[in-house]
N, C-alpha and C positions, 0 to 999 in steps of 0.2 A: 508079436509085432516087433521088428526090428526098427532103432532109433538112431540113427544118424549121431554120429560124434563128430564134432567139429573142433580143433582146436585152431587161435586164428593168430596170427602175429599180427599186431595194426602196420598201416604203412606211417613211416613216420612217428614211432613209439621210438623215440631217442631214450625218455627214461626208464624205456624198461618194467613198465607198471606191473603190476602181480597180476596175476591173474584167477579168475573164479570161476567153478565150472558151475552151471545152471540151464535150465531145461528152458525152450522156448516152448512156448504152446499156443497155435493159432486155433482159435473156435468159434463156430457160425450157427446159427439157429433157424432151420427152414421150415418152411411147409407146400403143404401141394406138391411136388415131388422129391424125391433121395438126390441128393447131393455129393460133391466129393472134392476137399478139400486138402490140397500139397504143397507145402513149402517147396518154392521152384528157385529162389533164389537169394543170396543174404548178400547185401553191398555194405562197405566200409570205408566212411569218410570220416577224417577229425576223429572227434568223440563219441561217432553214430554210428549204429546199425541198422539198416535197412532189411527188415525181414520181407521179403516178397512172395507171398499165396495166391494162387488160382483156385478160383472156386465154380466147381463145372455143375449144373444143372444135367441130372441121367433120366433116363425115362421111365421107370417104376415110379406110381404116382404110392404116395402117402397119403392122399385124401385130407381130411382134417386137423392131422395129426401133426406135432411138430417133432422134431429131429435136430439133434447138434450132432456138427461132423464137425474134424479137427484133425492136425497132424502136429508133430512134434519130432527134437531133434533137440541134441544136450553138445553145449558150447562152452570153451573153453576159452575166454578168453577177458580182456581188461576190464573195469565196471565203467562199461558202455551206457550212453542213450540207446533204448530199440524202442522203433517206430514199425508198426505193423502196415503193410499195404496189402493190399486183397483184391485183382483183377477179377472182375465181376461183377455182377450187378447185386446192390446188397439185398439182400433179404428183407422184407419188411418186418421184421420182430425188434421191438429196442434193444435186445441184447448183442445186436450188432452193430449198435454202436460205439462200441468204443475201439472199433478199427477203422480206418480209413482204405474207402472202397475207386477205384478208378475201372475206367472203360479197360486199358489195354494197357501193352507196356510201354508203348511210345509216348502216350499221356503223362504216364510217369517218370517215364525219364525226363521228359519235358518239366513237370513238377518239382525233381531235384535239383535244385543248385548244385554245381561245384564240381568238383573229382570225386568220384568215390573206384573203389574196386571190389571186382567181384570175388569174392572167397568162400559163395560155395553154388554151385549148380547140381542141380537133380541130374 
């Protein structure tokens, strides 16, 4: 599996901050059917990172059984806030809570305050 390297300049980094390389890692826990999970977009405001994931429901059913899917991609950049968003409807397992889930992307752009820019797209 290949990983996406992202190295990012902020907008508005006047000082020049160091920067850190570390791996993002979005992960979901289903059942009832296979899933599939992509980092589609990362926005950058201020001090934040906005990691953006779709999480698509496929038709191979799982039955009973539960499944974690997940994507990743190694970032290079200042010691950021990141906040996970995940378009789709969440999973009912509590281990998917601790991303925050939206209908679509208009909901969420609606949801962010502010300027941000996009620095990276699938």
């Amino acid at each position: 599996m290949e990983v996406p390297y992202i190295d990012v300049n902020m907008p508005d980094d006047k000082d020049n901050q160091e920067k850190v390389e570390r791996n993002i890692v979005i992960e979901a826990e289903v059942t009832d059917k296979e899933h599939e999970l992509e980092i589609q977009e990362i926005w950058a405001s201020d001090d934040n990172l906005y990691v953006i994931s779709e999480l698509k429901m496929l038709d191979q059913t799982i039955g009973d059984k539960k499944m974690r899917v997940s994507d990743q991609l190694t970032l290079n950049a200042p010691d950021l806030n990141i906040k996970h968003y995940v378009i789709g409807k969440r999973p009912d397992r509590v281990f998917n809570n601790q991303n925050t889930y939206v209908n679509s992307m208009s909901e969420l752009k609606n949801k962010i305050d502010g300027d941000y820019r996009v620095i990276y797209t699938k």
